[in-house]
mmCIF file of the N, C-alpha and C atoms, coordinates in Angstrom:
data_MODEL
# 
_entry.id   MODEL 
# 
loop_
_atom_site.group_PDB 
_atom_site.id 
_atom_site.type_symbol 
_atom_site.label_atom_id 
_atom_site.label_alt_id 
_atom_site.label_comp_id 
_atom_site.label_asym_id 
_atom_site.label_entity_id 
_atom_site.label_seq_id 
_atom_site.pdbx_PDB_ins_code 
_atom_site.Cartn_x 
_atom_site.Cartn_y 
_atom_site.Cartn_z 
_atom_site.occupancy 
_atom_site.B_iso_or_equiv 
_atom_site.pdbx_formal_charge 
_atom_site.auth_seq_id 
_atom_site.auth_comp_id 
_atom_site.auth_asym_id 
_atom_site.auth_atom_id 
_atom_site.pdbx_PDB_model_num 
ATOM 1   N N  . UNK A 1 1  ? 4.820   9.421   20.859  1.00 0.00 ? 1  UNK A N  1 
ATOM 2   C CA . UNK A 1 1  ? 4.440   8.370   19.926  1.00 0.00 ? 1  UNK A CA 1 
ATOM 3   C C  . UNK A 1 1  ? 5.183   8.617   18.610  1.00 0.00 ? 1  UNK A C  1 
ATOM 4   N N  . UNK A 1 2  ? 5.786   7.587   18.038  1.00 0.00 ? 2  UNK A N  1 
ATOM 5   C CA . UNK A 1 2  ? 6.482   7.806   16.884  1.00 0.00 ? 2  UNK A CA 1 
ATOM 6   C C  . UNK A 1 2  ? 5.549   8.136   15.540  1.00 0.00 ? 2  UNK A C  1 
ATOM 7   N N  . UNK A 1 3  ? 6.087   8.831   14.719  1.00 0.00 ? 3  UNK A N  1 
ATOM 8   C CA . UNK A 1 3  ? 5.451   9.316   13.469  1.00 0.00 ? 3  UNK A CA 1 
ATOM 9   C C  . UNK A 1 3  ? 6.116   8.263   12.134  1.00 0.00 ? 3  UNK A C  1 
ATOM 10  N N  . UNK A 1 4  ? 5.022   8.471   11.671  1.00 0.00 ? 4  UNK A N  1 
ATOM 11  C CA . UNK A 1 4  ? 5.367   7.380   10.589  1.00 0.00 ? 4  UNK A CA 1 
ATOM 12  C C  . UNK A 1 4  ? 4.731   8.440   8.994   1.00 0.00 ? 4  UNK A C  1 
ATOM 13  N N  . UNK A 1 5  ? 5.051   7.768   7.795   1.00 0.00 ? 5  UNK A N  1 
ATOM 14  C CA . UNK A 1 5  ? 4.432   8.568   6.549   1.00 0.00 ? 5  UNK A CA 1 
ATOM 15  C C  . UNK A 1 5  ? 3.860   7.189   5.644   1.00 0.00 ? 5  UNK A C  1 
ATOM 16  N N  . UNK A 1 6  ? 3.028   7.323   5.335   1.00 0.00 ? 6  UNK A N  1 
ATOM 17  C CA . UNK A 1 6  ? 2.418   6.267   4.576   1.00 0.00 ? 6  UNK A CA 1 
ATOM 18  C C  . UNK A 1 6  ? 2.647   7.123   3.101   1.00 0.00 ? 6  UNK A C  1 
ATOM 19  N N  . UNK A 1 7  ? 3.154   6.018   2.109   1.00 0.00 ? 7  UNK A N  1 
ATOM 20  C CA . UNK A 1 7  ? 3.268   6.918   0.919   1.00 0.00 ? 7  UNK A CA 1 
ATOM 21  C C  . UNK A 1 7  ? 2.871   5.866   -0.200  1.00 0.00 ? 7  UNK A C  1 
ATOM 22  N N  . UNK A 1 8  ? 1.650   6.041   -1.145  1.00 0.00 ? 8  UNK A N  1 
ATOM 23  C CA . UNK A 1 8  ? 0.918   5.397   -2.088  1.00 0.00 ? 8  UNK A CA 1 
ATOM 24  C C  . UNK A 1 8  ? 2.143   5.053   -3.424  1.00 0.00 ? 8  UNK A C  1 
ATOM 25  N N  . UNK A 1 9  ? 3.077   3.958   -4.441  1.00 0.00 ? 9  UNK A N  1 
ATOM 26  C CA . UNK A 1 9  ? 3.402   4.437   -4.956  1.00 0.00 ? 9  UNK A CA 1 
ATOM 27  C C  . UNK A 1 9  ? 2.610   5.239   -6.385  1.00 0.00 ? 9  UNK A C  1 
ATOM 28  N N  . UNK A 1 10 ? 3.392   5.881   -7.127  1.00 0.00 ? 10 UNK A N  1 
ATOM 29  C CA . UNK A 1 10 ? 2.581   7.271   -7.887  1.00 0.00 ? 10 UNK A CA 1 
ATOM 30  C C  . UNK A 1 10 ? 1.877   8.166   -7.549  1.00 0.00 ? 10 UNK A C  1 
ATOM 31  N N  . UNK A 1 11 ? 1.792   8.152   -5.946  1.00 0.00 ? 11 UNK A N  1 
ATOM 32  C CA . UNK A 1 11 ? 1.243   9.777   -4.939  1.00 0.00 ? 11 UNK A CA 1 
ATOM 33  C C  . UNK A 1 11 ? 2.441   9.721   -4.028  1.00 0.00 ? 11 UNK A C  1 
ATOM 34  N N  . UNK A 1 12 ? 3.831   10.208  -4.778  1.00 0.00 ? 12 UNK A N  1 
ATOM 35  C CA . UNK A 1 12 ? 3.970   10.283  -3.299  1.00 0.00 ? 12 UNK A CA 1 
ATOM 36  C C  . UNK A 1 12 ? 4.131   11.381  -3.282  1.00 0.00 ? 12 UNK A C  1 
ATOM 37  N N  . UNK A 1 13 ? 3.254   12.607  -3.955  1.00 0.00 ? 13 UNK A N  1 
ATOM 38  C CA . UNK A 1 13 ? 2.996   14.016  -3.185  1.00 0.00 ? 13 UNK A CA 1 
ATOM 39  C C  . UNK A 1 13 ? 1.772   13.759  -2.554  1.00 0.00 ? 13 UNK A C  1 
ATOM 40  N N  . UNK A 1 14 ? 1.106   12.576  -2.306  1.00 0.00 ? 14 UNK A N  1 
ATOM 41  C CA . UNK A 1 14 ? 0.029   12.965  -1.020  1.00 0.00 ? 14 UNK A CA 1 
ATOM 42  C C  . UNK A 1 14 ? 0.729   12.040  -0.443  1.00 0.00 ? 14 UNK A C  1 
ATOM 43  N N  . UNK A 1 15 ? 1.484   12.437  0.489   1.00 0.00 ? 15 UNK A N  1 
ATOM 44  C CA . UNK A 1 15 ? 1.721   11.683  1.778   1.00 0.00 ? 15 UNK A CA 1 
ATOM 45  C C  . UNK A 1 15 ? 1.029   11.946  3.005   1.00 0.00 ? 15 UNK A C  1 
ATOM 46  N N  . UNK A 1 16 ? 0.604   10.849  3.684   1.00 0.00 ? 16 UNK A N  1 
ATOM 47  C CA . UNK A 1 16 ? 0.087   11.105  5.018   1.00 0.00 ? 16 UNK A CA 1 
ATOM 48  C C  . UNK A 1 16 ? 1.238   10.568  6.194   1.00 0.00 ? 16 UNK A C  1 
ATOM 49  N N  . UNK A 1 17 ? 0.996   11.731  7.053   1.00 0.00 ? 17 UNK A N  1 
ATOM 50  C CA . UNK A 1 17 ? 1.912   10.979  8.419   1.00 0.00 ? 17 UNK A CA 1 
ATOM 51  C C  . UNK A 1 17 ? 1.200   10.668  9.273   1.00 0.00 ? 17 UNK A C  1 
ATOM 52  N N  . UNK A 1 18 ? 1.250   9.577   10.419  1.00 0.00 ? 18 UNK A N  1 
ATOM 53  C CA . UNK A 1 18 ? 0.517   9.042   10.841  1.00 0.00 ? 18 UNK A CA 1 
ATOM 54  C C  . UNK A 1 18 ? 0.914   8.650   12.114  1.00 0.00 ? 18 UNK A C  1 
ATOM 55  N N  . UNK A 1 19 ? 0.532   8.868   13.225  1.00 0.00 ? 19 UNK A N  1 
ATOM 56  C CA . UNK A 1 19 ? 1.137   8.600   14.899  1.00 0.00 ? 19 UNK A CA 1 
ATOM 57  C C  . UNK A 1 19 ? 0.915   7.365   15.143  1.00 0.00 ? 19 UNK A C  1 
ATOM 58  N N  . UNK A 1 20 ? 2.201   6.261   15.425  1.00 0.00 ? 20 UNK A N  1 
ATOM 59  C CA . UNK A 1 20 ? 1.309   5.247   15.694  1.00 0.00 ? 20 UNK A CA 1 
ATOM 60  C C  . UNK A 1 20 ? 2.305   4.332   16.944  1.00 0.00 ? 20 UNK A C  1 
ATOM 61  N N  . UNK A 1 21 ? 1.752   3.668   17.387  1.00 0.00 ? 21 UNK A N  1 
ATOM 62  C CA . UNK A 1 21 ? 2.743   3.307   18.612  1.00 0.00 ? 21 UNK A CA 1 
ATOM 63  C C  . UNK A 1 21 ? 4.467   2.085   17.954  1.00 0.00 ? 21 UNK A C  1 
ATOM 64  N N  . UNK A 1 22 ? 3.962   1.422   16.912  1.00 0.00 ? 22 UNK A N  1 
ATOM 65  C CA . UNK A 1 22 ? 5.115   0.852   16.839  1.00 0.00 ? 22 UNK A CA 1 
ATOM 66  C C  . UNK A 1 22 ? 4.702   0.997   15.246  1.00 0.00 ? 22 UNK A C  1 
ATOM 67  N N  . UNK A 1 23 ? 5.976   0.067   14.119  1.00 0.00 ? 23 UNK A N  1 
ATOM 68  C CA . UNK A 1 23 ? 5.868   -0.645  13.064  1.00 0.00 ? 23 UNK A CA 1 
ATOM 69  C C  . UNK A 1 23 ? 4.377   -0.859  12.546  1.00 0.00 ? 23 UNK A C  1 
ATOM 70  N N  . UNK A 1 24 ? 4.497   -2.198  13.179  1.00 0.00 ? 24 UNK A N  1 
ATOM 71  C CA . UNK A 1 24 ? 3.252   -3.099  12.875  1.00 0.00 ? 24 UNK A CA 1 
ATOM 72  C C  . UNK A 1 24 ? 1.781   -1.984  12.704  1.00 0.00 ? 24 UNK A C  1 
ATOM 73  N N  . UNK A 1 25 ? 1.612   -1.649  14.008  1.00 0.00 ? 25 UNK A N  1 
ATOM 74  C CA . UNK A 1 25 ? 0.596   -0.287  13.892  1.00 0.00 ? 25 UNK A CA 1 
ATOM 75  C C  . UNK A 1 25 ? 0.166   0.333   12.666  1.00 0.00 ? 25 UNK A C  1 
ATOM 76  N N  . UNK A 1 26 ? 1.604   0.866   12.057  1.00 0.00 ? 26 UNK A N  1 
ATOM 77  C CA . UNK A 1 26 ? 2.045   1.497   10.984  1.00 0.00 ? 26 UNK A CA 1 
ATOM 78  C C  . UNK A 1 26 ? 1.683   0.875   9.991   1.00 0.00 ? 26 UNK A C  1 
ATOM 79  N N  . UNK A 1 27 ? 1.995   -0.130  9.824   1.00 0.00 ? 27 UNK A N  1 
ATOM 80  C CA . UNK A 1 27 ? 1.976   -1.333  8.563   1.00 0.00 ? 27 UNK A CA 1 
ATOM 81  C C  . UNK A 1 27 ? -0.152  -1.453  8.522   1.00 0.00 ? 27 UNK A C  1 
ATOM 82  N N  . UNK A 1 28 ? -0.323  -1.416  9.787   1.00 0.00 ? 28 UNK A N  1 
ATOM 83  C CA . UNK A 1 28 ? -1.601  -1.871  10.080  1.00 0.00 ? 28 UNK A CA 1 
ATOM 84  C C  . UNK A 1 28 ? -2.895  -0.786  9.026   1.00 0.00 ? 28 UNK A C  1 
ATOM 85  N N  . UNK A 1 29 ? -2.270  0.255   9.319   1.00 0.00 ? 29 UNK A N  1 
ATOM 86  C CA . UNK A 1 29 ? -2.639  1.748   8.727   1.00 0.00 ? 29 UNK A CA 1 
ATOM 87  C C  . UNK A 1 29 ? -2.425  1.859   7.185   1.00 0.00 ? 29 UNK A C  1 
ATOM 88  N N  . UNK A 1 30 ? -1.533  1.260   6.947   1.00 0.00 ? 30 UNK A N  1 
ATOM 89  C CA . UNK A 1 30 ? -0.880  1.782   5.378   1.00 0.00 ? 30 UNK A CA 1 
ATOM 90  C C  . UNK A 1 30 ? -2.108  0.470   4.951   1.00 0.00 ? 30 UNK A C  1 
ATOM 91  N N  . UNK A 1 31 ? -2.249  -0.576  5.278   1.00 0.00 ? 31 UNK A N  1 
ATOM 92  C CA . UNK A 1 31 ? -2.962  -1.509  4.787   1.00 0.00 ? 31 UNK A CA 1 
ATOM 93  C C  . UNK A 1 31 ? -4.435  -0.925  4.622   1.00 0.00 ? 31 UNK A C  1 
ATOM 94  N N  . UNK A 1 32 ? -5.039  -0.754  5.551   1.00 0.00 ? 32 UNK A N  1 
ATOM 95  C CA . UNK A 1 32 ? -6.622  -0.149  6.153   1.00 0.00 ? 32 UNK A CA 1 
ATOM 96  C C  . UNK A 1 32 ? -6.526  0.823   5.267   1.00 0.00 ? 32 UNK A C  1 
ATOM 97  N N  . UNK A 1 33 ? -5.378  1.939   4.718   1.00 0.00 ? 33 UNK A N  1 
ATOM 98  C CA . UNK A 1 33 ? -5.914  2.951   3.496   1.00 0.00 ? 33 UNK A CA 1 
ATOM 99  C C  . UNK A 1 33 ? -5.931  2.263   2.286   1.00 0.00 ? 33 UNK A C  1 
ATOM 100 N N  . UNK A 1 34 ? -5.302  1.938   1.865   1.00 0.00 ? 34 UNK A N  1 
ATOM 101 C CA . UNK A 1 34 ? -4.801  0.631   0.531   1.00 0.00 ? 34 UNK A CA 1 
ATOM 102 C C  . UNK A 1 34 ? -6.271  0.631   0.580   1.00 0.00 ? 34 UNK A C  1 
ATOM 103 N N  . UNK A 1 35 ? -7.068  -0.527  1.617   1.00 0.00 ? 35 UNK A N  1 
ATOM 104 C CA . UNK A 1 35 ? -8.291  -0.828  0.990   1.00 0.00 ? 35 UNK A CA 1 
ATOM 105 C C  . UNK A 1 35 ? -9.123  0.098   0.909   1.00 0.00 ? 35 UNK A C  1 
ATOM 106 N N  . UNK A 1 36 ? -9.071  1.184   1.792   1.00 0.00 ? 36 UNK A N  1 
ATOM 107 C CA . UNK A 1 36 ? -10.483 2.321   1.549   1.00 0.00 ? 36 UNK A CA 1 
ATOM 108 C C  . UNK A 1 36 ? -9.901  2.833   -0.005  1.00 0.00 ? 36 UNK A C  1 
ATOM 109 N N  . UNK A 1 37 ? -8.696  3.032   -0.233  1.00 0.00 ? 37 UNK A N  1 
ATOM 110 C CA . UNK A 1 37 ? -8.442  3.814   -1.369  1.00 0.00 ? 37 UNK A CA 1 
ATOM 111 C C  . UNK A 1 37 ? -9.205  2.795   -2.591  1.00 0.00 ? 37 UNK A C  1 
ATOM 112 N N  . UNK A 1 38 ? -8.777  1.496   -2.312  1.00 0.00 ? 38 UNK A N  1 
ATOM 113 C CA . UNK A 1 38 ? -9.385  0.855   -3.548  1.00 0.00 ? 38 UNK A CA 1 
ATOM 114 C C  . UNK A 1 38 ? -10.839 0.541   -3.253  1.00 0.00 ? 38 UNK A C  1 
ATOM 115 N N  . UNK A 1 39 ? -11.351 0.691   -2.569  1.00 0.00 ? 39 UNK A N  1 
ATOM 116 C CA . UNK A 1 39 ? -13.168 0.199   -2.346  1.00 0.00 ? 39 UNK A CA 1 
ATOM 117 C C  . UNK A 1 39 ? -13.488 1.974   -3.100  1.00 0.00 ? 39 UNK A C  1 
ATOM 118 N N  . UNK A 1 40 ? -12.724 3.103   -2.335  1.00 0.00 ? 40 UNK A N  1 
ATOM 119 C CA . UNK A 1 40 ? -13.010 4.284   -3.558  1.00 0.00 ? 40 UNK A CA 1 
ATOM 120 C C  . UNK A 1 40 ? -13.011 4.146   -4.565  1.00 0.00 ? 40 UNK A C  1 
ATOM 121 N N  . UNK A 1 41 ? -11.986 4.030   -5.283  1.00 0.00 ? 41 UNK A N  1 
ATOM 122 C CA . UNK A 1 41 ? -11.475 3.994   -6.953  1.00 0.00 ? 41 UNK A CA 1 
ATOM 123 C C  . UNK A 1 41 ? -11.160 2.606   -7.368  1.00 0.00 ? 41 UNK A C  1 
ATOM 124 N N  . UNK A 1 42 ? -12.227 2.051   -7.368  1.00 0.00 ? 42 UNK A N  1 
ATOM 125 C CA . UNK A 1 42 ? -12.207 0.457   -8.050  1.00 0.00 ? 42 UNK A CA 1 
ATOM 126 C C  . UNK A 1 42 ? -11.318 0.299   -9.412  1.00 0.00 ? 42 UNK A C  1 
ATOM 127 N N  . UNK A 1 43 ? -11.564 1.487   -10.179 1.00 0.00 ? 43 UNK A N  1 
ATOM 128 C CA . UNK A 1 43 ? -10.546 1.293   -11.439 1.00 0.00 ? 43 UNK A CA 1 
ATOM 129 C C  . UNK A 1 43 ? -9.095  0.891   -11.279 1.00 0.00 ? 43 UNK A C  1 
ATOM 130 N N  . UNK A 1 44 ? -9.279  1.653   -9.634  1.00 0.00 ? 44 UNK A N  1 
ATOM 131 C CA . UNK A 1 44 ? -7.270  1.917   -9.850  1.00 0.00 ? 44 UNK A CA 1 
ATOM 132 C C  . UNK A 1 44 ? -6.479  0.185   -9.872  1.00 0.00 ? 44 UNK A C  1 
ATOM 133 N N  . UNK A 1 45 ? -7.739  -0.244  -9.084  1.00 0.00 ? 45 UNK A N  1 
ATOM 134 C CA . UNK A 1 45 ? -7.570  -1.769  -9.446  1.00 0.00 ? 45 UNK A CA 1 
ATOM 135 C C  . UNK A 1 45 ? -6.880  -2.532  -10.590 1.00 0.00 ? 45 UNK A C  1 
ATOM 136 N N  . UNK A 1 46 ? -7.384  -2.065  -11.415 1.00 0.00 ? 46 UNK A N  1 
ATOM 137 C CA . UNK A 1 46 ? -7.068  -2.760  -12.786 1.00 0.00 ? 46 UNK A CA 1 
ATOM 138 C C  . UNK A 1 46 ? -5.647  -2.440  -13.396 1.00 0.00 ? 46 UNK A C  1 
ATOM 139 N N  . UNK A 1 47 ? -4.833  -1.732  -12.680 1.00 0.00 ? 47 UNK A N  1 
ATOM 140 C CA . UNK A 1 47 ? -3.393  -1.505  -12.711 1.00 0.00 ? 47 UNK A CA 1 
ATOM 141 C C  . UNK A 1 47 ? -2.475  -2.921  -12.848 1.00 0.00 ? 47 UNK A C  1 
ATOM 142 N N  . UNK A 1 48 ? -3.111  -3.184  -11.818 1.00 0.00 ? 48 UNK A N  1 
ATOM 143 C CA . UNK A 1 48 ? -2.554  -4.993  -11.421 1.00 0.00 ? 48 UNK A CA 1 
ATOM 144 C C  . UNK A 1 48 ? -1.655  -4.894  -10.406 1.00 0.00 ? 48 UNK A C  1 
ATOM 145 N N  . UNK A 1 49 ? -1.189  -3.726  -10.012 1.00 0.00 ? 49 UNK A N  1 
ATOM 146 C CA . UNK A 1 49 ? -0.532  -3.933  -8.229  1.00 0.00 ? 49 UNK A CA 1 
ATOM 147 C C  . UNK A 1 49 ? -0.188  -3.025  -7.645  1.00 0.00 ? 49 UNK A C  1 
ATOM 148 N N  . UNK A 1 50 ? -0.068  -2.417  -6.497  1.00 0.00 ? 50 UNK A N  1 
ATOM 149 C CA . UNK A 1 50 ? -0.165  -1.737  -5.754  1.00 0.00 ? 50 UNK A CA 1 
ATOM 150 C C  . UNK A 1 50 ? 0.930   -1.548  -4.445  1.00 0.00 ? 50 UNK A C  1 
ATOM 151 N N  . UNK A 1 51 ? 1.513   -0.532  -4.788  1.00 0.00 ? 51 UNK A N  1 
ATOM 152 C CA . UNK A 1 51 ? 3.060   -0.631  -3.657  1.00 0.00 ? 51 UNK A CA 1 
ATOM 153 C C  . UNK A 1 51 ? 2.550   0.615   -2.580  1.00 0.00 ? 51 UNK A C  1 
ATOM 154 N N  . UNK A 1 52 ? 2.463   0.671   -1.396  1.00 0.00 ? 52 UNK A N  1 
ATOM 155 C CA . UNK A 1 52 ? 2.601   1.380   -0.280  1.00 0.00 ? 52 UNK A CA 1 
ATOM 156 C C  . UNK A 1 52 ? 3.539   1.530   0.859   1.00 0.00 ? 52 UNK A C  1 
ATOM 157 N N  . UNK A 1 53 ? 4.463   2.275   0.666   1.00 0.00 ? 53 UNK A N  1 
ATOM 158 C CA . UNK A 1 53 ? 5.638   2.328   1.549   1.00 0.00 ? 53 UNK A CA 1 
ATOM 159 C C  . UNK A 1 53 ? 5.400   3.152   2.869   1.00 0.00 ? 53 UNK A C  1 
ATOM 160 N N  . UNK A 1 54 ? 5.848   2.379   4.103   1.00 0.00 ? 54 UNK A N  1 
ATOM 161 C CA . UNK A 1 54 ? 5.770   3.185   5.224   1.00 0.00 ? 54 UNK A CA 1 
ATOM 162 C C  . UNK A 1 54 ? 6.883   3.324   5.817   1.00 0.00 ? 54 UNK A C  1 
ATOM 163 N N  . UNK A 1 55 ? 7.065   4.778   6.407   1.00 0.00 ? 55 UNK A N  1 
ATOM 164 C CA . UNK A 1 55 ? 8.583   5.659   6.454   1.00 0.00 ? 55 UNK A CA 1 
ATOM 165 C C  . UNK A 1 55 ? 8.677   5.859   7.441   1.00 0.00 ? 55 UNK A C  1 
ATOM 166 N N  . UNK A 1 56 ? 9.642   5.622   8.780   1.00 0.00 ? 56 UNK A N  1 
ATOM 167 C CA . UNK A 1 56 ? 9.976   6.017   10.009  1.00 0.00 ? 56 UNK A CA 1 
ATOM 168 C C  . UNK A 1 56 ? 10.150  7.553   10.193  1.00 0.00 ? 56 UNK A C  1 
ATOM 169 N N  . UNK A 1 57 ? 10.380  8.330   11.053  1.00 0.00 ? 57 UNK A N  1 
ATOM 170 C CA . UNK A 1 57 ? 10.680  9.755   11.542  1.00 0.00 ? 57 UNK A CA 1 
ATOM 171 C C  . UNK A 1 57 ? 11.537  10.258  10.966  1.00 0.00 ? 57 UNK A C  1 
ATOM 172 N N  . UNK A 1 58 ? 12.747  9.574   10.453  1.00 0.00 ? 58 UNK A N  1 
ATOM 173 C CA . UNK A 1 58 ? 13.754  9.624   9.675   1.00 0.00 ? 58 UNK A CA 1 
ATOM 174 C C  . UNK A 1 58 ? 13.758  9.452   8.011   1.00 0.00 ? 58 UNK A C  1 
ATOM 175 N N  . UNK A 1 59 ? 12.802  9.127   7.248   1.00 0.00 ? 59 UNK A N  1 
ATOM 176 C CA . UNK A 1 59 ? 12.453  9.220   6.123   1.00 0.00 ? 59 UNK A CA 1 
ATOM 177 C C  . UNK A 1 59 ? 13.289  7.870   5.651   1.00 0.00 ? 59 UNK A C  1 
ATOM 178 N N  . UNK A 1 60 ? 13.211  6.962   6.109   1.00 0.00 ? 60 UNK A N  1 
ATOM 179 C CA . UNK A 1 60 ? 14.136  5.764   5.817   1.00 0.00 ? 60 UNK A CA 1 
ATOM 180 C C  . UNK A 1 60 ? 12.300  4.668   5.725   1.00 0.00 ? 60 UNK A C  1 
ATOM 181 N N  . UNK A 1 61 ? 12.445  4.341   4.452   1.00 0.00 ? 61 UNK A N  1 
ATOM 182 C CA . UNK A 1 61 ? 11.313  3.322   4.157   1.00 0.00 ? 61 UNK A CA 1 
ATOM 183 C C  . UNK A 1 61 ? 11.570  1.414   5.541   1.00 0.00 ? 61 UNK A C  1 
ATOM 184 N N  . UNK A 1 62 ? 10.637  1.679   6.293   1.00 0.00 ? 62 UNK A N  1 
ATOM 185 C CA . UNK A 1 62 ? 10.339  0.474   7.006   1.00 0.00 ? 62 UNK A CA 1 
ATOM 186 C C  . UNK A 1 62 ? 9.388   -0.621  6.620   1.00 0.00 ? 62 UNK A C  1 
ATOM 187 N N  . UNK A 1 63 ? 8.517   -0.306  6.250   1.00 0.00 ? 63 UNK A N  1 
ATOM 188 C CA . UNK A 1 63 ? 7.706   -1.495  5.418   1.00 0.00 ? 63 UNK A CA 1 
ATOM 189 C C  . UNK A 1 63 ? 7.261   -0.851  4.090   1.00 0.00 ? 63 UNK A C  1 
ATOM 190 N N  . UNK A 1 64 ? 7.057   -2.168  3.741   1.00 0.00 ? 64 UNK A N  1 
ATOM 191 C CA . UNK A 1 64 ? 6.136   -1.923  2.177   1.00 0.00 ? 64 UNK A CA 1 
ATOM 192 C C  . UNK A 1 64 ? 5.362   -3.288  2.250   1.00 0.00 ? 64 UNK A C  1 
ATOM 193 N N  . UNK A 1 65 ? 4.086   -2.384  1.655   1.00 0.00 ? 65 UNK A N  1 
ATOM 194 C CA . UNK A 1 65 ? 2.687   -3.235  1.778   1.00 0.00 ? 65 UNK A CA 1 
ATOM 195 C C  . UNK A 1 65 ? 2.685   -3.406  0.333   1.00 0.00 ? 65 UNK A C  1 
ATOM 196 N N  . UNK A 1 66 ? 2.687   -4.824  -0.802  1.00 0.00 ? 66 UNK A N  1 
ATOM 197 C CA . UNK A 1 66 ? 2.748   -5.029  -2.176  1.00 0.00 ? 66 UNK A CA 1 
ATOM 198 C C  . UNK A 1 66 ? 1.391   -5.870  -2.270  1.00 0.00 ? 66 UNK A C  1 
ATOM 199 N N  . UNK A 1 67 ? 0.089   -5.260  -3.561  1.00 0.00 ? 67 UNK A N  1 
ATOM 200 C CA . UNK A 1 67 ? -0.086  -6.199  -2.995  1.00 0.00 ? 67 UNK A CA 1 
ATOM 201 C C  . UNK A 1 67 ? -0.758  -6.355  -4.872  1.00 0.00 ? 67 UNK A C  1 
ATOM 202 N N  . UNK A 1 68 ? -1.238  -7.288  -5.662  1.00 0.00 ? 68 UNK A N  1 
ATOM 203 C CA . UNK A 1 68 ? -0.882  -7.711  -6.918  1.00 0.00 ? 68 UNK A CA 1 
ATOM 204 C C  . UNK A 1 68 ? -2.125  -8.681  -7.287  1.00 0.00 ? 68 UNK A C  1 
ATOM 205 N N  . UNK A 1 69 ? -2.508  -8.076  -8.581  1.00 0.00 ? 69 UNK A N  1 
ATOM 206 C CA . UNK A 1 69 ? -4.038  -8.697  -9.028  1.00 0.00 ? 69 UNK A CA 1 
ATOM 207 C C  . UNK A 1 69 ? -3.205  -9.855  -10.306 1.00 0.00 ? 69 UNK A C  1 
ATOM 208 N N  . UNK A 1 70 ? -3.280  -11.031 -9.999  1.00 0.00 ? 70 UNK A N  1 
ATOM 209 C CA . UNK A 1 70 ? -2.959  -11.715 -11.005 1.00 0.00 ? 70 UNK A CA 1 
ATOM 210 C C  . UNK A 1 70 ? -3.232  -12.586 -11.922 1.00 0.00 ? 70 UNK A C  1 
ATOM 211 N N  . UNK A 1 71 ? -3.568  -12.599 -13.012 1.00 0.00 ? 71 UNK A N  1 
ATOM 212 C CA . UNK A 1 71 ? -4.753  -13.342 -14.125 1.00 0.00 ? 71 UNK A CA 1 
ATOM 213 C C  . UNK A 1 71 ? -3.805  -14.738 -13.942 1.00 0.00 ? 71 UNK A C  1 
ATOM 214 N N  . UNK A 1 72 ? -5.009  -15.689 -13.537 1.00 0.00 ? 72 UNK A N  1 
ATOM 215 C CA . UNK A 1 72 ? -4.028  -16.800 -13.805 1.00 0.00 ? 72 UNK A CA 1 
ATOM 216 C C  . UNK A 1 72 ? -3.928  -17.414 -15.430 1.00 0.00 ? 72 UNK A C  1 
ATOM 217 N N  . UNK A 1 73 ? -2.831  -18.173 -15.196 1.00 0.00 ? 73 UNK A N  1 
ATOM 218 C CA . UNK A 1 73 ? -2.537  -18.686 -16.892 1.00 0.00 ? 73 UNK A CA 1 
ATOM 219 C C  . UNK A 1 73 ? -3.377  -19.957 -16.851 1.00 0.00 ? 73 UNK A C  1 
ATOM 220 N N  . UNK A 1 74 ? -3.746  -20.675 -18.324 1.00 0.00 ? 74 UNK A N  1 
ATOM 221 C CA . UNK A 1 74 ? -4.548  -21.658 -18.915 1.00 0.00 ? 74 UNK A CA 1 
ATOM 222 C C  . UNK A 1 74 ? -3.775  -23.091 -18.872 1.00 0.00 ? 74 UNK A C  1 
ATOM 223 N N  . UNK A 1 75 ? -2.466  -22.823 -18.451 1.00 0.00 ? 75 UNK A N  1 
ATOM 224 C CA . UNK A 1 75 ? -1.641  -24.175 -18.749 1.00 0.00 ? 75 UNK A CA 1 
ATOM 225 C C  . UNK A 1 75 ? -1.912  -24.682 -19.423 1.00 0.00 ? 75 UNK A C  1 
ATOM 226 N N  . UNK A 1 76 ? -1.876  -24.361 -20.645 1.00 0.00 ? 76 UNK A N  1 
ATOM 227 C CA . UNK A 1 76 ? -2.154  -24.873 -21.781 1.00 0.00 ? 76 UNK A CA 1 
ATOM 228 C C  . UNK A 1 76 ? -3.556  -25.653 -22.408 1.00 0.00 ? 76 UNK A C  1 
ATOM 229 N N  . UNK A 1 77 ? -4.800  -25.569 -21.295 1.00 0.00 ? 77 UNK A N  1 
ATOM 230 C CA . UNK A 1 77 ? -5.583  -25.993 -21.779 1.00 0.00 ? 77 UNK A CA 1 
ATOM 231 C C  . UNK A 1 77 ? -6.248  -24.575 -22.521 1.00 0.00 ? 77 UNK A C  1 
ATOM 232 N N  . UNK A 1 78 ? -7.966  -25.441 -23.113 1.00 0.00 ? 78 UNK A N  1 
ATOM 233 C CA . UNK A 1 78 ? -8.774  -24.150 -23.671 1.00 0.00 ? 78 UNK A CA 1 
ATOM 234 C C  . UNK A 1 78 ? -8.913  -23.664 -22.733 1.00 0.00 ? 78 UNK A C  1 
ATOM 235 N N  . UNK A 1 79 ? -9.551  -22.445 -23.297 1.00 0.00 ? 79 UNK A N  1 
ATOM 236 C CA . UNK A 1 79 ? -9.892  -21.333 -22.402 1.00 0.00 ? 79 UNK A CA 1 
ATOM 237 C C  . UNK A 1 79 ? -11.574 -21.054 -22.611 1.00 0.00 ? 79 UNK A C  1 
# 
């Protein structure tokens, strides 16, 4: 089974590697931590976005999970 590394960006000394049968799998995983990490640390939330890169056997980045809290604008009305 191929190995994969899920890497948080600004941790990427905690990397996890992760066995998973394809990509998608992979992608599937990096997502499912994303949210436990943020249902943990609700603050980290308030960053406003969140990059998770997942790395083939070869250390060559295959996906990235982006994912972005965004205040919408007033278009010019009040607020």
């Amino acid at each position: 089974m191929p190995h994969f590394t899920i890497i948080f960006a600004g941790r990427e000394s905690e990397r996890v590697t992760v066995d998973c049968a394809n990509l998608s799998a992979a992608r599937n995983q990096a997502v499912q931590r994303l949210g436990r990490y943020l249902a943990d640390h609700p603050n980290y939330a308030e960053e406003g976005h969140w990059r998770v890169t997942v790395e083939d056997d070869m250390g060559r980045a295959a996906a990235t999970v982006i994912v972005a809290t965004v205040t919408p604008r007033q278009n010019g009305l009040p607020g």
